[in-house]
C-alpha positions in Angstrom: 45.0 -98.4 15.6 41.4 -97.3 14.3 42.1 -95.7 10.6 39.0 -93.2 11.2 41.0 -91.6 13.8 42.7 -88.5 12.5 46.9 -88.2 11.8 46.7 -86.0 14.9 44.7 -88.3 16.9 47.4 -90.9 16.1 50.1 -89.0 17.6 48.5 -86.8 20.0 50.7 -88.6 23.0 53.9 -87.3 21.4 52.2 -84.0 21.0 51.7 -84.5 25.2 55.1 -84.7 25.8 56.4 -82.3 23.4 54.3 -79.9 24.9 55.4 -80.6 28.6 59.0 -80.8 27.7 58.9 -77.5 26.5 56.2 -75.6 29.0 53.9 -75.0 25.7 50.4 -76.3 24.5 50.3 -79.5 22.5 47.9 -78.2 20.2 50.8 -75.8 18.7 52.7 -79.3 18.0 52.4 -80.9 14.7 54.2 -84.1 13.9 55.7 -84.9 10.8 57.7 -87.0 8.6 60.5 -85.5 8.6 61.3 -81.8 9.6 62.3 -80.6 6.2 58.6 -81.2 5.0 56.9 -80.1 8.0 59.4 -76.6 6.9 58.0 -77.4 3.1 54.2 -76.4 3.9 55.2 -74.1 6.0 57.0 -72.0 3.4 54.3 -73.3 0.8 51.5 -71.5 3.4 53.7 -67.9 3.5 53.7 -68.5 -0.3 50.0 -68.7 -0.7 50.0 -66.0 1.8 52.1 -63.5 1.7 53.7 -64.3 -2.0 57.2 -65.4 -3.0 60.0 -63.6 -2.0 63.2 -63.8 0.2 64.1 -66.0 3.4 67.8 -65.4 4.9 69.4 -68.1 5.6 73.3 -69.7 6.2 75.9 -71.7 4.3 77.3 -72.9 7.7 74.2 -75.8 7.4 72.9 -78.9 6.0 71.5 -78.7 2.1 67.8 -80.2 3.7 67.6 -77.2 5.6 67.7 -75.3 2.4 65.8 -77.1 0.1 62.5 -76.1 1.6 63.2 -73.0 0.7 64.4 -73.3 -3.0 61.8 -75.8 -3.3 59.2 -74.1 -2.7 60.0 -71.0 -4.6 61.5 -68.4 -2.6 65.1 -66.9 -2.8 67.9 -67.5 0.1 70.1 -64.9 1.2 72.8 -66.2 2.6 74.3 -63.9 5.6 77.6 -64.3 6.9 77.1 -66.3 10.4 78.9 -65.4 13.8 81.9 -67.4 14.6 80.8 -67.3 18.3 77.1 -68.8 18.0 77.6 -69.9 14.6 73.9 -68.4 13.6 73.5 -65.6 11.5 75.4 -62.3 12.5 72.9 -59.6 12.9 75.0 -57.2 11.4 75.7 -59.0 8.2 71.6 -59.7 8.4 71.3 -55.7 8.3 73.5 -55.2 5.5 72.4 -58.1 3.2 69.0 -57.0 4.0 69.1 -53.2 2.5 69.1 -55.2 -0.9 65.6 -57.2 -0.7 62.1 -55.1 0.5 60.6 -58.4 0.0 62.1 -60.5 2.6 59.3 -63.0 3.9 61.5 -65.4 7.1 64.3 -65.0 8.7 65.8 -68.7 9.5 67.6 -68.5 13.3 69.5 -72.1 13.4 71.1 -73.2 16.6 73.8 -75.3 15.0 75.2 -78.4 16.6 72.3 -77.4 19.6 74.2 -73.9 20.7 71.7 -71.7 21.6 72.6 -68.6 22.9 69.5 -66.0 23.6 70.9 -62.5 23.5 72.1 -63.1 19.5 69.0 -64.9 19.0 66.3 -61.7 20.5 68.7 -59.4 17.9 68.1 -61.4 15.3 64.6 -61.6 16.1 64.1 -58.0 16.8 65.9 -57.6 12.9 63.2 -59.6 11.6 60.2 -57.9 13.4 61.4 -54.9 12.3 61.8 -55.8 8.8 57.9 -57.5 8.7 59.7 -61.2 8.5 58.9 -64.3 10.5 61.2 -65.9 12.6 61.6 -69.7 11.7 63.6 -71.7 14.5 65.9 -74.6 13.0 65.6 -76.9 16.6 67.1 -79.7 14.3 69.9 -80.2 16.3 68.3 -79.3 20.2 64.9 -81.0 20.0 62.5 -79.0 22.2 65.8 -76.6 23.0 64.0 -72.9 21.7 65.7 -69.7 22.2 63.8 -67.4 24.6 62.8 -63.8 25.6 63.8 -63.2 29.0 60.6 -64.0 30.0 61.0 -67.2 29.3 58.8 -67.2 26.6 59.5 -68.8 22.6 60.8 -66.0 20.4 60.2 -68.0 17.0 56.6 -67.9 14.9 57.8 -71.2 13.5 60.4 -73.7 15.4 61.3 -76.9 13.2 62.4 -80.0 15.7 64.3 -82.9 13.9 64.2 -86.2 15.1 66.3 -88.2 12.1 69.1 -89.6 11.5 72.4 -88.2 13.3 70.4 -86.1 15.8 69.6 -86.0 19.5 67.2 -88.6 20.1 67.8 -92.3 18.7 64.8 -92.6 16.7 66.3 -92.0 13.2 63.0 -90.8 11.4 60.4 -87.8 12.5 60.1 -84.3 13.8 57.8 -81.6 14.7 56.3 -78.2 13.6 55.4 -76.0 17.0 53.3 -72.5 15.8 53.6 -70.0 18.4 49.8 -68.8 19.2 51.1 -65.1 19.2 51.3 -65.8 15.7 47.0 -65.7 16.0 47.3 -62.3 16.8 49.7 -61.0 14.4 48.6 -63.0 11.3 45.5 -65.0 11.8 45.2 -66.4 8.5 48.4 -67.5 8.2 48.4 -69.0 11.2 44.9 -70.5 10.7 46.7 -71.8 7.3 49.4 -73.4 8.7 47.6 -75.2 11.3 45.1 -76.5 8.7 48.1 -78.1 6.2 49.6 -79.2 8.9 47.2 -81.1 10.8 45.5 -82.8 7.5 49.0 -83.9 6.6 48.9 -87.8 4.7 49.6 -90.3 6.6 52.8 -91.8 5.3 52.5 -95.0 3.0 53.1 -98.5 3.6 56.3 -98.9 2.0 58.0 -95.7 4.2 56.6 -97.5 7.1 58.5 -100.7 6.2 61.6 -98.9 5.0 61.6 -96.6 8.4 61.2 -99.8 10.3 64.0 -101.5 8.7 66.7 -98.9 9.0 68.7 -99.6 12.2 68.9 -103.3 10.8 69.4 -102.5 7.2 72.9 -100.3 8.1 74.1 -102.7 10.8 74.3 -105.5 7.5 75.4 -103.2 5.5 78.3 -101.5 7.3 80.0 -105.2 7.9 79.7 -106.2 4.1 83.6 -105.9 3.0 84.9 -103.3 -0.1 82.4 -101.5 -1.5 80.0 -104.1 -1.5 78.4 -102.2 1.6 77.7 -99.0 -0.3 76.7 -100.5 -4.0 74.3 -102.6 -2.4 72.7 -99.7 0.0 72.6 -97.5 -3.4 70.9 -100.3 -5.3 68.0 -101.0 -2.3 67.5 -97.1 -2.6 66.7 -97.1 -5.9 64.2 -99.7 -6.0 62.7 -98.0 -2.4 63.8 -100.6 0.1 66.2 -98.4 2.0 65.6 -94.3 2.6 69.0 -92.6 2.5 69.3 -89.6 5.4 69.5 -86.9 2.7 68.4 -88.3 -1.1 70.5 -87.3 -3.9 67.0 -84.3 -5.2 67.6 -83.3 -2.2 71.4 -82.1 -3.5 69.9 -80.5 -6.3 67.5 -78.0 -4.6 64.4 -80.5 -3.8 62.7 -82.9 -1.9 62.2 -86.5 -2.6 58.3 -86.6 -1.1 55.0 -84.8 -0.9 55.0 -83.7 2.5 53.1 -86.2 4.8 52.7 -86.9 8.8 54.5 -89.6 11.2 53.3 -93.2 11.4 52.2 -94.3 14.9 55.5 -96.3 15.3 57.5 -93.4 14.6 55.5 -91.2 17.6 56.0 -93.9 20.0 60.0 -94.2 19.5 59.6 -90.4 19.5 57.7 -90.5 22.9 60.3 -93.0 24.4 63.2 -90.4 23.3 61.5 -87.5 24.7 61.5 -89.5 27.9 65.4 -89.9 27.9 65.8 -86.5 27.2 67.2 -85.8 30.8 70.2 -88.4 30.5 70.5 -88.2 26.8 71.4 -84.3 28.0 73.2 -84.9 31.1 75.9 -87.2 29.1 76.5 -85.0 26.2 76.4 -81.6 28.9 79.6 -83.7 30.8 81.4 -84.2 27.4 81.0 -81.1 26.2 82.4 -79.8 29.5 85.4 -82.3 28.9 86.0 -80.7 25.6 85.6 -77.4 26.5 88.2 -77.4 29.5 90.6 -79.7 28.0 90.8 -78.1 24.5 90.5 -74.0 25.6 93.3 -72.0 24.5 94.4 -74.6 21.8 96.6 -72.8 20.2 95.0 -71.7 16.3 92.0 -73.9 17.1 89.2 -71.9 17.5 86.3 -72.9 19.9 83.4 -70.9 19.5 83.0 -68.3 22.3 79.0 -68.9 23.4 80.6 -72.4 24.6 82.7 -71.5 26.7 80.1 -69.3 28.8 78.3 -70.6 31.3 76.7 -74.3 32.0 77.8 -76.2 28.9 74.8 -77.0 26.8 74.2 -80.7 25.9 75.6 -80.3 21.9 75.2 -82.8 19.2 78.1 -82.6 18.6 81.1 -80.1 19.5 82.7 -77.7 16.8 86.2 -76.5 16.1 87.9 -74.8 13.7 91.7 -75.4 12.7 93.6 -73.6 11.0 93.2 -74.7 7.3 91.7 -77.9 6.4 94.9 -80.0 6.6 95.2 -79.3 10.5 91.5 -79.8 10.4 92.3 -82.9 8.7 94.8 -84.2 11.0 92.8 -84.0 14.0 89.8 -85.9 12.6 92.6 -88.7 11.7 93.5 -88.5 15.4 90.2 -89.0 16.8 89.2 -91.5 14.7 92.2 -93.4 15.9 91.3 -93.4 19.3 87.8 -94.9 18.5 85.8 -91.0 18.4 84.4 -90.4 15.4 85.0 -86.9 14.3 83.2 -85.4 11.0 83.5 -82.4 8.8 80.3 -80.9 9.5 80.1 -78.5 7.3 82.8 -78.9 5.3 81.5 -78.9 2.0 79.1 -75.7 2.8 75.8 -77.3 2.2 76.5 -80.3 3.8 77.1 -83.1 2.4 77.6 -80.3 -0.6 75.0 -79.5 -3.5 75.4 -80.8 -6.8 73.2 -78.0 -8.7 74.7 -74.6 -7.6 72.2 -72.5 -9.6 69.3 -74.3 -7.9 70.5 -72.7 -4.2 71.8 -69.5 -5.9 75.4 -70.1 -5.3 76.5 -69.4 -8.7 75.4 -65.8 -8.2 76.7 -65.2 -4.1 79.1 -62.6 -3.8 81.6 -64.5 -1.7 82.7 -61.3 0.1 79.7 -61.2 2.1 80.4 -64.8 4.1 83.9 -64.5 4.6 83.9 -66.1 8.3 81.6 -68.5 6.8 84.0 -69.5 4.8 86.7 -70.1 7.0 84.8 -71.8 9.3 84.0 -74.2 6.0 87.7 -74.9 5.5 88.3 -76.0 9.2 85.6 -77.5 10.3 85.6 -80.5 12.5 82.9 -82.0 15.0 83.6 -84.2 18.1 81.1 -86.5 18.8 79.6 -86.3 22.4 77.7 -89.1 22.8 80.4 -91.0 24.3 81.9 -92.3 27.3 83.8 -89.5 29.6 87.1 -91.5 29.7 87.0 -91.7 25.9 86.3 -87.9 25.8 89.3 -87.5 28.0 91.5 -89.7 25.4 90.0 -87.5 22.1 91.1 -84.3 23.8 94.6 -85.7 24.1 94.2 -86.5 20.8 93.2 -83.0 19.4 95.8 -81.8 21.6 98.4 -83.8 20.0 97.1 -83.2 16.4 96.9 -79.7 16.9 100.6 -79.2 17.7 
């Protein structure tokens, strides 16, 4: 690869088929490291833009789609979500916003890849209305974007993960797409963001040997008996021969890098997971539908409603709620013993939980304000789909039986 080509130049074929997967341009596509820095300059651009103020936001998430917020300067608000699309309610958006005249993005994440359109253009239209930006988390439906019913991308900003635990198999990577309306509405910021972006570093030598060795580095390290597995995977972390899926800064409010581009390697595996999109989809649309028609009307269990209307969506992974968390626990035994691996996601809030409240503003949330967060938090469980449909069949029954 010639080294006076540009970081864009390097991965312009992934921009290519970002851009035709998605019926957009590729210039609006910028590849990155990994999505929460790609969200990093984007929030360091409204900064030097627009100044600091707020960005709502939701509990019911992962801590690394926080700390680009916190890190960069600006306050969360954390609205109550809807137990239904499990993005922020609108309602609870409206009331949490009479509080904050300064309130810069709202954040519209499609969690576990649900997207449903008619909450997402009212949450939109809240956040035109109140002069914010709309920033899409994609994280977990890779070139998935909610849409107007034209067809057209409602988000200024949509943030598309390829890492670890996510839709494609490539483990590192993701993307920044601008909407070109946004030339219209704010020219310098968007002029701004496309500069950062597309002068972003390329990433070092050592990240390109540590991405590279990934795959191969947890297949030794999950068969090492006791502990020895997870003392040795914290001691190649320290000393920068392994990179964790979430670092432990990035429990305490930061980020572990500067924010810097994707290596040519990376954009290729991208490229070849892009191409499998269609069956990737069609296998995890299938289980879902499994799920969905085996474990409706389970009793306590709640499924959320948007999942249960229409052509099932190809999820990450598919949520529901027990209960309390010992039902919620049972099940997740269940599954597991039938060779599914259920997860808590998000049980702690935060996921995998934060260990410096102050740094997200927790130690100052009125707790009254996300109360269906919170009991979504206490039952949470997540069924993988990316599995065969006769073992989808056998984790129903075994939901089924748990949840009795």
């Amino acid at each position: 690869m010639n080294d006076r080509l540009s970081a864009r130049e390097r991965v312009s074929g992934l921009c290519d088929v970002l851009a035709a997967r998605t019926g957009t341009d590729a210039r609006d596509w910028f590849p990155v490291f990994k999505a929460r820095y790609g969200m990093q300059v984007a929030f360091d651009v409204i900064e030097g833009r627009h100044g600091r103020g707020a960005v709502m936001t939701q509990l019911f998430t992962c801590c690394t789609a926080v700390d680009p917020i916190v890190c960069t300067g600006f306050a969360p608000r954390y609205a109550d979500v809807d137990a239904d699309t499990l993005s922020i309610d609108t309602d609870s958006a409206k009331r949490l916003a009479d509080a904050d005249d300064d309130l810069r993005a709202v954040m519209l994440q499609h969690t576990f890849g649900l997207i449903d359109d008619a909450s997402s253009r009212r949450l939109t239209a809240f956040a035109r209305e109140r002069g914010a930006l709309v920033i899409e988390d994609c994280a977990h439906c890779v070139t998935r974007m909610a849409r107007d019913g034209g067809g057209t991308p409602l988000a200024d900003i949509s943030v598309h993960s390829f890492g670890v635990e996510k839709i494609l198999p490539t483990r590192f990577g993701g993307a920044i797409w601008i909407n070109p309306k946004l030339a219209e509405t704010d020219p310098q910021l968007d002029s701004d963001l496309r500069r950062h972006l597309g002068r972003l570093p390329r990433p070092t030598k050592r990240i390109g040997m540590v991405t590279r060795l990934y795959v191969n580095e947890n297949r030794i390290l999950s068969r090492l008996p006791g502990g020895s597995g997870g003392a040795l995977r914290s001691l190649l972390t320290n000393i920068g021969l392994y990179e964790p899926p979430i670092a432990e800064a990035e429990r305490r409010g930061g980020l572990a890098y500067e924010p810097m581009g994707m290596t040519p390697w990376m954009a290729r595996r991208a490229t070849a997971g892009i191409d499998g999109l269609d069956a990737n989809e069609t296998g995890r649309r299938r289980v879902t539908a499994i799920y969905r028609d085996g474990l409706h009307g389970l009793g306590d269990v709640h499924i959320p409603g948007r999942i249960l209307d229409g052509e099932a969506q190809p999820l990450l992974r598919f949520p529901l709620f027990a209960q309390d968390t010992q039902q919620a626990e049972r099940i997740i035994a269940a599954v597991r013993a039938v060779g599914g691996y259920a997860e808590r996601w998000y049980r702690p809030e935060l996921f995998p939980g934060v260990t410096d409240e102050h740094a997200y503003g927790l130690d100052a949330l009125d707790r009254s304000t996300v109360q269906v967060t919170g009991r979504l938090v206490e039952g949470a469980v997540s069924l993988p789909t990316e599995v065969s449909l006769d073992r989808a069949g056998e984790i129903v029954t075994a939901v089924r039986g748990a949840a009795a």
